[in-house]
N, C-alpha and C positions, 0 to 999 in steps of 0.2 A: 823501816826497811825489813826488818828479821820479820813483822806480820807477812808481810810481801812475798818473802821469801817461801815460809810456811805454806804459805795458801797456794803457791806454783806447785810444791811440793805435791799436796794434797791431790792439787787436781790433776798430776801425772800421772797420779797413781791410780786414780779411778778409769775403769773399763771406760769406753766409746758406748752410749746406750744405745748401738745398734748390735753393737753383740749380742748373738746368743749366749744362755749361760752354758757352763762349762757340764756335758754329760753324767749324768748321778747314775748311783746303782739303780735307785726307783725310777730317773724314764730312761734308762737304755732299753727296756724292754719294751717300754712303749711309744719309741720312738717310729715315725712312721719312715723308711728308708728300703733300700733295693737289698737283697739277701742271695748269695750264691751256695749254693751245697758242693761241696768237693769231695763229697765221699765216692763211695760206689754206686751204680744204679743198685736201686733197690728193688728185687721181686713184685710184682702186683703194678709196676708202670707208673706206678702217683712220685715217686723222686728218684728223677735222674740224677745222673754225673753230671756239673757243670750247668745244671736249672738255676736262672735266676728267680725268684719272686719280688713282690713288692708287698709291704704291709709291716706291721709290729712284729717284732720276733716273738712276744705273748702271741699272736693269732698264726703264726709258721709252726710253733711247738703244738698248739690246740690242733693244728690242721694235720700237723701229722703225728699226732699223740700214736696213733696204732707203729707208727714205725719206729718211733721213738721206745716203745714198750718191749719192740723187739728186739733192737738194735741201739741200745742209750748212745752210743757214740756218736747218732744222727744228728742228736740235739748241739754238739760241738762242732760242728761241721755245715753247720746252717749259719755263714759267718758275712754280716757286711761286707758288701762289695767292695766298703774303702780300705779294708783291711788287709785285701789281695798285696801279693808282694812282700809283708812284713810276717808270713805265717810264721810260726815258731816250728817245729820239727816234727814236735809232738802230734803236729795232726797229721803225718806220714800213720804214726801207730794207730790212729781213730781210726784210718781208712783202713788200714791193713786186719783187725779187730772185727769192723764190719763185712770185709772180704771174705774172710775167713770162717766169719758166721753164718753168712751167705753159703757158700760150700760147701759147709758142715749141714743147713736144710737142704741139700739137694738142688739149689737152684742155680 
């Protein structure tokens, strides 16, 4: 019986093999999924307020490396759609950063 037991054990413990596995730091980025920017619109019309995309956050950052280069707070703020609702606070200051820098070129 204590084999019996064991082996119940074991197998409650193993995942369902239809799960996915659990998100790593190496494929969050290449992860293919829908991406919202909450920053500010950005001068030059390529990222709005409130733009979704779809694609790898590797090919969101490539795509908008020039605004990123102006603005690094872009890149935080280019955040999974499923993450809406749980932001932390700090990205009030990413936006207000970007605002700010905006205003200070002129635009």
């Amino acid at each position: 019986m204590a084999n019996n037991a064991n082996a119940t054990n074991k197998n409650s413990q193993t995942p369902p093999a239809t799960q996915p596995p659990p998100p790593t730091q190496s494929n969050k980025k290449t992860a293919i999924g829908q991406f919202i920017y909450i920053g500010p619109t950005v001068p030059g019309g390529r990222l709005k307020h409130n733009a979704v995309f779809r694609g790898t956050q590797k090919q969101l950052f490539e795509h908008f490396a020039e605004e990123i280069k102006r603005f690094p707070e872009v890149e935080k703020l280019l955040v999974p759609v499923t993450v809406l609702g749980r932001m932390p606070k700090i990205y009030n200051v990413y936006y207000k950063r970007i605002a700010e820098a905006i205003l200070k070129e002129g635009g």
